[in-house]
C-alpha positions in Angstrom: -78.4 3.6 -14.2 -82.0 4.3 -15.2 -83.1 3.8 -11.7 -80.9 6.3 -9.9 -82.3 9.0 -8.7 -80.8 11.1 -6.0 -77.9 12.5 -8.4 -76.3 16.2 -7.5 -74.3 17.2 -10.8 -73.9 21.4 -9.3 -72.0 22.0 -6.9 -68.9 24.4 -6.4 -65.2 23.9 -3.8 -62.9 26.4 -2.5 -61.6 25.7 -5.6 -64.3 28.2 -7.5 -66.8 30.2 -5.3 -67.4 27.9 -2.8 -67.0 27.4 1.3 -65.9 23.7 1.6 -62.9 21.6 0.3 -63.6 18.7 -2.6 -63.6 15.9 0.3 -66.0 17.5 2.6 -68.4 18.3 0.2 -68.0 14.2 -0.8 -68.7 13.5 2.9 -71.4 15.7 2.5 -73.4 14.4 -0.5 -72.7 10.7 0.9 -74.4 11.9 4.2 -77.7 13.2 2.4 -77.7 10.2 0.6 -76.6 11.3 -3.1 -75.7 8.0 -5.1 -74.2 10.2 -8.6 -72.0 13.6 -7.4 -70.1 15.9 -9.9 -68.2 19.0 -8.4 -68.5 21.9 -11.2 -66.0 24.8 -10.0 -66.5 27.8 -12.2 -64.0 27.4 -15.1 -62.3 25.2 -13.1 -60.7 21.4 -13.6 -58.2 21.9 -10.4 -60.2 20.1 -8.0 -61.3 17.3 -10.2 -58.7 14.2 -9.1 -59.3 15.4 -5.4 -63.2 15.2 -6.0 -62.5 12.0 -7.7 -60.4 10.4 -4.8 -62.8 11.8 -2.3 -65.9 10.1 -3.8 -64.4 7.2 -4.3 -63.2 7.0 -0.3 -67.0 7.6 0.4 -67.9 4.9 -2.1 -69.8 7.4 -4.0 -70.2 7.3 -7.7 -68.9 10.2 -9.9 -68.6 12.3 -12.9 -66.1 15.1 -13.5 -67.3 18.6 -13.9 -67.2 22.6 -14.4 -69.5 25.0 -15.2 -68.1 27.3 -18.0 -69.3 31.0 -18.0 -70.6 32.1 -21.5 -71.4 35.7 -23.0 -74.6 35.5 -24.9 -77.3 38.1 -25.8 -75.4 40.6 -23.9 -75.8 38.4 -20.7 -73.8 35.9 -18.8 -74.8 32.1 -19.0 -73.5 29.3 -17.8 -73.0 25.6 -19.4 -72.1 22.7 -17.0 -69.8 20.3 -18.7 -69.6 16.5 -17.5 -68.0 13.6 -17.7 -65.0 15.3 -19.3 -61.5 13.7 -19.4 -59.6 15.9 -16.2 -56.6 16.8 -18.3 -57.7 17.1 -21.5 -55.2 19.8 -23.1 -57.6 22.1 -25.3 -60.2 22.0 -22.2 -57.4 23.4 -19.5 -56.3 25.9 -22.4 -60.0 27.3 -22.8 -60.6 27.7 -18.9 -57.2 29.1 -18.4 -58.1 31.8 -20.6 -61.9 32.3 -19.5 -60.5 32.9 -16.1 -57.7 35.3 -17.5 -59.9 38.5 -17.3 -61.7 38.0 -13.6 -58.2 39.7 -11.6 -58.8 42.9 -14.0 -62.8 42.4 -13.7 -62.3 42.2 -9.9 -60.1 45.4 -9.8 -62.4 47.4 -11.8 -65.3 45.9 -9.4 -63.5 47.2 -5.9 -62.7 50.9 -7.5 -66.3 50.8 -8.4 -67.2 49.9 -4.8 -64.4 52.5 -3.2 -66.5 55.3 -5.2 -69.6 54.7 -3.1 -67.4 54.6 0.0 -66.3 50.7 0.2 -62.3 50.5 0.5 -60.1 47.5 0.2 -62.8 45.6 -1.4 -60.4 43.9 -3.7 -58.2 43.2 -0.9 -61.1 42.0 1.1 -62.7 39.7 -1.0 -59.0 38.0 -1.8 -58.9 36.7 2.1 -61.8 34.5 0.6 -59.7 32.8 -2.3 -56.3 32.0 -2.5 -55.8 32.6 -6.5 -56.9 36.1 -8.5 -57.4 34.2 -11.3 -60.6 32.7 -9.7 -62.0 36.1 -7.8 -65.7 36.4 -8.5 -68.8 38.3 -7.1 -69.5 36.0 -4.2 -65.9 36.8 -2.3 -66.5 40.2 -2.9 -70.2 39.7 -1.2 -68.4 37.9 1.7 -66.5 40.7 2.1 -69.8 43.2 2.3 -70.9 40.8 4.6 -68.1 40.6 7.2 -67.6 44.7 7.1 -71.4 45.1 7.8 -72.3 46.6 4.4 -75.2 44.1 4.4 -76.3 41.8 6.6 -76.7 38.6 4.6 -75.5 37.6 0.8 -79.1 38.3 -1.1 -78.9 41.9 0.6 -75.7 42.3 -1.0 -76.8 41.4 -4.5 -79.7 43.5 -4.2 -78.0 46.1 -3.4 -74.3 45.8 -5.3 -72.6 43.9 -7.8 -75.8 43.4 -10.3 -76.3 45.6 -13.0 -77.2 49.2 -12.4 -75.9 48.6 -9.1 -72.0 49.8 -7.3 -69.6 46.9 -8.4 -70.7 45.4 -11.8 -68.7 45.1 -14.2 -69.8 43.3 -16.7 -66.9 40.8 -18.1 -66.6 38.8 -21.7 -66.3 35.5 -21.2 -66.2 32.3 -23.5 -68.3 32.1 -26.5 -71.2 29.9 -26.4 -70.0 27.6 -29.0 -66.4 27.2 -27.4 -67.7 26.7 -24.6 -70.0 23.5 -25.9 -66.5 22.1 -27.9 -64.7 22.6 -25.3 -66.3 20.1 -23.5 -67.3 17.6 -26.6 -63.9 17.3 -27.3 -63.3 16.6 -23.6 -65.8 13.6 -23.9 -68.4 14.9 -21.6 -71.9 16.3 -22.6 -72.8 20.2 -22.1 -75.8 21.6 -20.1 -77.6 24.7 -19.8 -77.4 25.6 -16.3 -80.5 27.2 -14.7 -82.0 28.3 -17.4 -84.5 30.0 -15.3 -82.4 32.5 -13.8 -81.3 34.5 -16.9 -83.5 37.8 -18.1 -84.3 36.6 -21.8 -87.3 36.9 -23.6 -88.9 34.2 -24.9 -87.3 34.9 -28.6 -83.7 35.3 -26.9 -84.1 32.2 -24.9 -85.0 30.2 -27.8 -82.2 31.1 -29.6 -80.1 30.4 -26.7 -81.1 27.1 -26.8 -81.1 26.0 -30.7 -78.2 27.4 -30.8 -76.8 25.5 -27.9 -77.6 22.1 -29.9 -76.1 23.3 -33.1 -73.0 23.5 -31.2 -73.8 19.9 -30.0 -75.1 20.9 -27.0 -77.5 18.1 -25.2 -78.8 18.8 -22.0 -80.5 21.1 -19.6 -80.6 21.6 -16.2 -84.4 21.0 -15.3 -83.9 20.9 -11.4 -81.9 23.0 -9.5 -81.4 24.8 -6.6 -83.1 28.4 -8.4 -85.9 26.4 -10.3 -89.3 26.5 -8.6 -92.1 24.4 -9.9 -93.4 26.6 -12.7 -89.6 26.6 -13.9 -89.5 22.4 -14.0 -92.7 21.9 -16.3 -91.3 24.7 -18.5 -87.7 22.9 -18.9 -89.5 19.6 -19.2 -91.6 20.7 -22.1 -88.8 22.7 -23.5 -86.3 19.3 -23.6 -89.3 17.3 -24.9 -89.4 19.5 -27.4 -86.0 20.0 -28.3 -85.0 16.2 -27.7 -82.8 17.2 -25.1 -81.3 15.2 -22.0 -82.0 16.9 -18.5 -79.9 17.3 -15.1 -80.5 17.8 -11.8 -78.3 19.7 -9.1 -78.3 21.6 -6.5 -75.8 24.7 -7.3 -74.3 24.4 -3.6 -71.8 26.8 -2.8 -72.1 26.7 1.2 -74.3 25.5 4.1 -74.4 29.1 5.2 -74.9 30.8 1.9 -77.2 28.0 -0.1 -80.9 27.4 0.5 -80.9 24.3 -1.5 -78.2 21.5 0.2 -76.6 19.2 -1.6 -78.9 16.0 -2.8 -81.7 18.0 -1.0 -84.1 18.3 -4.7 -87.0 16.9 -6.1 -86.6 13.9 -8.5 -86.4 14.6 -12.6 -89.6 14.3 -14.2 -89.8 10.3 -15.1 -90.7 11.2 -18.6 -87.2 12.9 -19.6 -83.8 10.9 -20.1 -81.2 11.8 -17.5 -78.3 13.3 -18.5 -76.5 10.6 -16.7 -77.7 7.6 -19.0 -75.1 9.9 -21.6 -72.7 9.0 -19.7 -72.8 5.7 -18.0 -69.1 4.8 -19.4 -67.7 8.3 -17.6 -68.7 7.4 -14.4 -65.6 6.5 -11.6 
């Protein structure tokens, strides 16, 4: 597998937060040529056998996935799990109850909005996903979109739904180290999701990280879809350092909402170990 290159391990369904089904988003990493996909819903396994059917149709190799949202340091952070076993017991337990809070969260989040003159935001951002339990921040920016609130989905997290802003509410998720187990004992391996979008310090990202692998964390996510140059040579050195494996992916939610497409990134650096050569048996 060492000389694979093109592979896309972030990417989210109408299962989580995103736009397009399992299978389309299959067609759509076969068209941009990806040769390794993983679709990682947001504490998420229901879309994994469809993802799996769909890749194989398209001839497309593939690893099961989800990206687990974490509280750490008083932030959120999110690990991507892979190569996981789809209906593994203790991993469907821990995601059922990660996603337990987010109808609550997402009621809290619309009164917020109703006070600075948004209604029916709750309401609203439902007509974008079919199961409370999954409700996030990006229906509710749909929703601001289609009333006129903003006029695009970076106006509407500049102005709402961050924190400071009308809308956050800030929710406790998983625990970093439950997280990381849950998906050990799954069989796959966890990353650290673009790392270079969270607010540390230097000191709080460190520990972020060491703690991470104490868990029996392994990888990080070195290019992605919010990484820009500068971000790559600092996750390179960081998993040299650390002796960790790295992953690439795009973070794709929809092809009118994301400005990286699927399979669309620069190639890992060729000095770090993929993430994937972890996981050559998991592979379908």
């Amino acid at each position: 597998m060492n000389i694979l290159t093109n592979a896309d391990l972030h990417c989210h369904s109408v299962v989580s937060d995103g736009t397009l089904t399992p299978e389309a988003l299959a067609q759509r990493a076969k068209a941009n040529g990806v040769e390794l996909w993983s679709l990682t819903d947001h504490d998420e396994m229901g879309g994994q056998h469809r993802a799996m059917a769909a890749a194989k149709a398209e001839g497309l190799r593939y690893l099961t996935g989800a990206e687990i949202s974490v509280s750490f340091a008083g932030q959120t952070v999110h690990i991507v799990g892979l190569g996981m076993d789809p209906d593994d017991q203790a991993l469907a337990d821990g995601l059922r109850a990660t996603r337990g809070g987010r109808e609550q969260r997402a009621r809290e989040m619309a009164d917020d909005l109703a006070r600075v003159g948004i209604q029916g935001a709750f309401e609203g951002a439902l007509k974008y996903v079919g199961n409370p339990d999954l409700i996030s921040r990006s229906h509710f920016a749909r929703y601001l979109v289609e009333i006129g609130a903003c006029k695009d989905i970076p106006e509407v997290f500049r102005k709402y739904l961050t924190e400071g802003k009308p809308g956050f509410i800030p929710h406790r998720w998983a625990s970093l180290g439950d997280a990381v187990r849950w998906i050990t004992g799954a069989g796959g391996v966890a990353v650290v999701a673009h790392p270079g979008r969270y607010p540390f310090s230097a000191t709080e990202e460190y520990a972020l990280f060491t703690e991470f692998k104490q868990h029996g964390g392994q990888g990080v996510e070195v290019v992605t879809g919010a990484h820009n140059a500068s971000d790559v040579i600092k996750y390179t050195a960081l998993c040299q350092e650390l002796g960790l494996v790295a992953s690439r992916g795009s973070d794709f939610h929809s092809p009118d909402e994301s400005h990286t497409d699927l399979g669309r990134l620069p190639n890992l650096p060729g000095q770090l170990t993929p993430v994937w050569e972890l996981l050559s048996g998991r592979i379908h």
